[in-house]
C-alpha positions in Angstrom: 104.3 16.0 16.2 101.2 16.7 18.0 99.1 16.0 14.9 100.9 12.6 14.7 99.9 11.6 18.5 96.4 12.8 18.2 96.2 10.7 15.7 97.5 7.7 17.0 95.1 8.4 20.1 92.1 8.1 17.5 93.6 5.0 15.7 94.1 3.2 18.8 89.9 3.5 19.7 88.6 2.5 16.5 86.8 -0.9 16.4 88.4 -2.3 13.2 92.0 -1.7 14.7 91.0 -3.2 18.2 90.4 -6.0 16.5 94.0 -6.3 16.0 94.9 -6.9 19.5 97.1 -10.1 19.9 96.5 -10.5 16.5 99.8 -11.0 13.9 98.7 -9.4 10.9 100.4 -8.7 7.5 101.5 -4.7 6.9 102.3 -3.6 3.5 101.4 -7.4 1.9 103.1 -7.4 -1.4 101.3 -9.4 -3.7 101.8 -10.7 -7.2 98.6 -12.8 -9.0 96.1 -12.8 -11.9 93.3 -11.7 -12.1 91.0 -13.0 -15.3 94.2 -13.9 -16.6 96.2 -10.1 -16.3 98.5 -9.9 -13.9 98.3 -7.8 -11.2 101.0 -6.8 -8.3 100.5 -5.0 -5.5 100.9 -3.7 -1.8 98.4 -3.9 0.6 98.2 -1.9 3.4 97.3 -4.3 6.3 95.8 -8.2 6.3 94.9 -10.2 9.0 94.0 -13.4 7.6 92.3 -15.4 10.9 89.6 -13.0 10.8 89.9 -11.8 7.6 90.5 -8.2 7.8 91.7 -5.8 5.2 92.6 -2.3 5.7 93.7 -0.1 3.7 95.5 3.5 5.0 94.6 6.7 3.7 95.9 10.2 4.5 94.2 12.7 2.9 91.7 14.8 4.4 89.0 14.4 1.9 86.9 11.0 2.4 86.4 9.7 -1.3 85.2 6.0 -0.6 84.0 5.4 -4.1 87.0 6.2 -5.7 89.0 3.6 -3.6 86.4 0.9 -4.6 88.0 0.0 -7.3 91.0 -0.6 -5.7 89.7 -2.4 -2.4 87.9 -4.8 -5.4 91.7 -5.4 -6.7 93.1 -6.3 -3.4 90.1 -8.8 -2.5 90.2 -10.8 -5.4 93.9 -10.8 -5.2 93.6 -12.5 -2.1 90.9 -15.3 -3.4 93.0 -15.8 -6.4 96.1 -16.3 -4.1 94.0 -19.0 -2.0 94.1 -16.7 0.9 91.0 -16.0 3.4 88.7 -13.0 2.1 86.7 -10.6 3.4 83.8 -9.5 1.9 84.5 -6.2 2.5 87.2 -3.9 3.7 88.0 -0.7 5.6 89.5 2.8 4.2 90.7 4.5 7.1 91.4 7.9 6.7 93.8 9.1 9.4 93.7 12.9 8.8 89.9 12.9 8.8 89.7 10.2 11.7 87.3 8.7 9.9 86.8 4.5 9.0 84.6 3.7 6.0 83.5 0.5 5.4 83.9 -0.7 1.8 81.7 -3.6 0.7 82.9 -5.6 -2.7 82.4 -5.2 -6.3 82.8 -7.5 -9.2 85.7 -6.9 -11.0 85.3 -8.5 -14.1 84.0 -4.5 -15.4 86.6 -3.1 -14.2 89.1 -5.9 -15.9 87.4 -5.6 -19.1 88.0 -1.4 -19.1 91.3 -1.9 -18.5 92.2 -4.8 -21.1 90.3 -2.0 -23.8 92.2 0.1 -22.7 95.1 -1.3 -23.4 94.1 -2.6 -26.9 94.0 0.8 -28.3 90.3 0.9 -27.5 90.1 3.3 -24.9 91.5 6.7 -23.3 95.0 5.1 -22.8 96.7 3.2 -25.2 100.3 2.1 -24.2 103.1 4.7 -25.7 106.7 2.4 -26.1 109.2 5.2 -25.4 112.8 5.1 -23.2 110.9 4.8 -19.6 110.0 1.4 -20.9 113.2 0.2 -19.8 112.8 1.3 -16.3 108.8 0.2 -16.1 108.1 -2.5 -13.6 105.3 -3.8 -16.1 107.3 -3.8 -19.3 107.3 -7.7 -19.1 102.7 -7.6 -18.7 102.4 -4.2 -21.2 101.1 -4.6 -24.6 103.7 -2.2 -25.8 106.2 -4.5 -25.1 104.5 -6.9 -27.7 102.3 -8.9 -25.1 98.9 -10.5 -25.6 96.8 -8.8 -23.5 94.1 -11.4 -22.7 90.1 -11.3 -23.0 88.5 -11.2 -19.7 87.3 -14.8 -18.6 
């Protein structure tokens, strides 16, 4: 429990969350868009759209920016294609480590066009139909299920 209040001491002094004060922000935003035409759902961690501010919570102890880049690019053009204010950037804030990292936006449309190969039987992970299909919150977007996965726009 100690852990816990030390680290809601350090949370409480960082600039990004200060910013918060007063403010009434979004926690754990579910979302549901497209994104060069796949659809993509999602929870994001915390959104304060007057500002815009994302933030998005980490707990491990390890500080791995780039591989959260990817992600942070997901949530921000979620947010453009849902009409909502965007950052151009967003925070990772690692609570263990008590550190904040700034992450500034990248395009997506790589990242969209990995995945759709992907998905076509072009790359690492093909789709495999199989009994947890029934219970798969994507069966109705997965190709397995028999739908046209879209070229990137």
């Amino acid at each position: 429990m100690e852990r816990v209040r030390e680290w809601c001491a350090w949370l409480r002094e960082q600039e990004v969350v200060k910013l918060l004060e007063g403010r009434k922000y979004e926690p754990e935003m579910p979302f549901l868009t497209r994104i060069h035409g796949l659809p993509v759902r999602g929870v994001m961690d915390l959104y304060e759209p007057t500002l815009p501010l994302l933030l998005d919570w980490k707990t491990g102890e390890q500080v791995r920016a780039e591989e959260y880049a990817p992600q942070v690019a997901i949530y921000l053009a979620a947010l453009r294609a849902l009409g909502r204010p965007a950052p151009d950037r967003a925070y990772l804030v690692y609570v263990a480590a008590q550190k904040v990292v700034e992450v500034r936006e990248e395009p997506v449309g790589d990242l969209v066009a990995d995945f759709v190969a992907a998905h076509r039987g072009e790359g690492a992970f093909p789709p495999a139909p199989g009994p947890a299909c029934r219970h798969c919150e994507f069966r109705d977007a997965c190709a397995a299920n028999g739908v046209a996965v879209p070229a990137p726009s």
